[in-house]
C-alpha positions as CSV (number, residue, x, y, z in Angstrom):
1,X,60.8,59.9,-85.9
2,X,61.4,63.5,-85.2
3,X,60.3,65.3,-88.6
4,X,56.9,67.4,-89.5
5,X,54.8,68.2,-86.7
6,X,56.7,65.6,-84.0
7,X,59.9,68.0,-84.7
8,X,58.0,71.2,-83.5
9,X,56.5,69.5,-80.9
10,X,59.8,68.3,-79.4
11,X,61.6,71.8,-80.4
12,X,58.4,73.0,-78.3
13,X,59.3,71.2,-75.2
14,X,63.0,71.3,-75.3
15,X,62.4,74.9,-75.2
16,X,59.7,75.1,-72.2
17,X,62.2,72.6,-70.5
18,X,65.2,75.4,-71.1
19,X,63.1,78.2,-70.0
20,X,61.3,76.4,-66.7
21,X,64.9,75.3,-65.5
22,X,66.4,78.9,-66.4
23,X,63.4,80.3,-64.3
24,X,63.9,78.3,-61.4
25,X,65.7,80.1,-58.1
26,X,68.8,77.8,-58.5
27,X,72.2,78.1,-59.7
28,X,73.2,77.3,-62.9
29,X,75.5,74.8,-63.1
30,X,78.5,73.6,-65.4
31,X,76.3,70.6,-66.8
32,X,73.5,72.7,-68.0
33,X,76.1,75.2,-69.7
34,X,78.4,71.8,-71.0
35,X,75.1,70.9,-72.8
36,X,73.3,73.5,-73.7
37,X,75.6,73.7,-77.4
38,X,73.9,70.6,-78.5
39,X,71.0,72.6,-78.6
40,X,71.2,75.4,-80.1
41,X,70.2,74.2,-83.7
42,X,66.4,74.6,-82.0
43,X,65.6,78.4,-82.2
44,X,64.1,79.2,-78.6
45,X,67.1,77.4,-77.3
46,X,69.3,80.3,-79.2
47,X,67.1,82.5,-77.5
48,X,67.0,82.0,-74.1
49,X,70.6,81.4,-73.9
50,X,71.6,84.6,-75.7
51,X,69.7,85.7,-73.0
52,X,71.5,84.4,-70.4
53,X,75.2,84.7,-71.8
54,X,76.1,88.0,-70.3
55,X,75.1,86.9,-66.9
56,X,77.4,83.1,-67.4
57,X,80.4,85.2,-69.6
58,X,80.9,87.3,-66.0
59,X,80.9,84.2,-63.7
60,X,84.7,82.7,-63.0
61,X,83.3,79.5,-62.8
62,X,80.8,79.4,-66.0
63,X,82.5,81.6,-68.4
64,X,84.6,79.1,-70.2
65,X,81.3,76.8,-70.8
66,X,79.6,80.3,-71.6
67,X,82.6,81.5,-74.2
68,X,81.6,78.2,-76.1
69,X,78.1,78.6,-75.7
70,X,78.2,82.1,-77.4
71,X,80.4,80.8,-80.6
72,X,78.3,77.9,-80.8
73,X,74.8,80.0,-80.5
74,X,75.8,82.9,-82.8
75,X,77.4,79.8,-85.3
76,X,73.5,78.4,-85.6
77,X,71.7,81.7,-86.2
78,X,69.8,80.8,-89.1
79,X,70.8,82.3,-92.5
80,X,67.4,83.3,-93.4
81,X,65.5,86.4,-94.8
82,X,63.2,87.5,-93.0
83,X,65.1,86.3,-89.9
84,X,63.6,84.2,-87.6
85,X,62.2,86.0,-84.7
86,X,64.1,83.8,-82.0
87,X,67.4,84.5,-84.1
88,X,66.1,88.3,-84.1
89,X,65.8,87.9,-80.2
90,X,69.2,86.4,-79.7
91,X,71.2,88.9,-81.5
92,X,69.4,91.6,-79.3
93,X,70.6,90.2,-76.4
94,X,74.2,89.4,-77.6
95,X,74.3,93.2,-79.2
96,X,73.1,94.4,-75.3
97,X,75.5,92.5,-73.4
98,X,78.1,94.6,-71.6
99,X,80.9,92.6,-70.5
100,X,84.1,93.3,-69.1
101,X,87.4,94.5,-71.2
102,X,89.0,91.5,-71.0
103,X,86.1,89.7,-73.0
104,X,85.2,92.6,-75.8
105,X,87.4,91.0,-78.2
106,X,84.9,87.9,-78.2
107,X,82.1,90.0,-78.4
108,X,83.1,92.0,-81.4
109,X,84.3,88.4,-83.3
110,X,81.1,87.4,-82.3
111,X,79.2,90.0,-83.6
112,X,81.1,90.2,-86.7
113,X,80.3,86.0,-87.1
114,X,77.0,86.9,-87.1
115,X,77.0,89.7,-90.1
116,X,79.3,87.4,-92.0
117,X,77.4,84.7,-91.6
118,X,73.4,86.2,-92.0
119,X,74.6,89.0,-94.2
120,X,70.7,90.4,-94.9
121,X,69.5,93.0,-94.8
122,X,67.3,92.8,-91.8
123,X,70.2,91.6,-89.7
124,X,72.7,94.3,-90.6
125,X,70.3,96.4,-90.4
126,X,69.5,96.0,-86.8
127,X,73.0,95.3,-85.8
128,X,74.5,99.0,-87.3
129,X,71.0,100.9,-86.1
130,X,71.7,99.2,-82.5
131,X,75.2,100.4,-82.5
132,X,74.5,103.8,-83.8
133,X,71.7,104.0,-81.2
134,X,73.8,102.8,-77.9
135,X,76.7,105.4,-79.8
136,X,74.2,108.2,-79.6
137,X,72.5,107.4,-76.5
138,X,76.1,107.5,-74.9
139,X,77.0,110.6,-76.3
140,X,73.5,112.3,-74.6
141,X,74.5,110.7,-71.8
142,X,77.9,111.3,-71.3
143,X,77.8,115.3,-70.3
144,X,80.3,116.3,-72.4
145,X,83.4,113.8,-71.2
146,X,84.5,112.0,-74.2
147,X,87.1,109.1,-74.2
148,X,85.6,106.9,-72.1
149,X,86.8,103.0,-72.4
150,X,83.1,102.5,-73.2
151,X,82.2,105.4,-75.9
152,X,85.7,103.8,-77.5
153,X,84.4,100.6,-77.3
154,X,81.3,101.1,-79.1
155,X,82.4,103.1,-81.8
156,X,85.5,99.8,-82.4
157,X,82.6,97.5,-82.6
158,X,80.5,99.8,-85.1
159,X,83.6,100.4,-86.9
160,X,84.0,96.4,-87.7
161,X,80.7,95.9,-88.5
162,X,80.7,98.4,-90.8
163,X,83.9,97.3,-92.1
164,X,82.2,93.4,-92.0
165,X,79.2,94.3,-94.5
166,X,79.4,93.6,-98.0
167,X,79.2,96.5,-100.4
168,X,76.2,95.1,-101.7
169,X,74.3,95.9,-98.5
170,X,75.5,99.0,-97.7
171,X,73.2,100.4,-100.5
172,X,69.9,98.7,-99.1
């Protein structure tokens, strides 16, 4: 029933469905997050909420819905090389999300999920040259004051990944 062409054409609408609804001027809602994990074996789905996972991880009401979303979203990014360019697109957004302390943890198991899990080269790749980036792009930015929570934070992060990659890897 939903194989070949009549499988794209559904993943096609589920994900036009997603991204009219996330679109719209209205609140997002516990029902849309409760459901959303169902669906995140479709790549645009991965996507779009990856997109939106910063914005639901910092609402009260949303963020336990969202903390599953996120596990179950990075747990589906598709072990392929080259990477799929909705997967590519969702780690993006997960890698630019800036949450608050209390949730960093998460983000850093989460990010760590997704190098153990799609351990190419394209993926580590953009994960460490992201980190490094944000790392040097504080350092310009910070006028000299070093410490910070955040500048700390980043350089934990690029520390596990880097810890996360096989050896392997680390020669490509």
């Amino acid at each position: 029933r939903y194989f070949g062409v009549n499988k794209d054409a559904a993943f096609d609408l589920m994900g036009s469905a997603l991204s009219t609804r996330l679109g719209e001027k209205v609140k997002q809602n516990s029902s849309l997050l409760s459901t959303l994990p169902d669906f995140t074996r479709i790549p645009r789905v991965r996507s779009l909420a990856a997109s939106q996972l910063e914005k639901w991880l910092q609402s009260p009401a949303l963020s336990g819905l969202a903390r599953k979303l996120f596990s179950t979203t990075v747990g589906r990014i598709e072990n392929v090389d080259p990477p799929l360019p909705e997967d590519i697109s969702a780690i993006q957004s997960i890698l630019s999300m800036s949450l608050k302390a209390n949730q960093f943890h998460a983000h850093v198991e989460n990010v760590i999920e997704i190098v153990k899990s799609v351990p190419t080269p394209a993926v580590c790749r953009q994960i460490v040259l992201f980190l490094l980036r944000e790392e040097i792009d504080r350092r310009d930015n910070s006028d000299g004051i070093q410490g910070t929570t955040d500048n700390k934070d980043g350089l934990k992060m690029l520390k596990a990944v880097l810890q996360t990659i096989s050896p392997e890897l680390g020669h490509d």
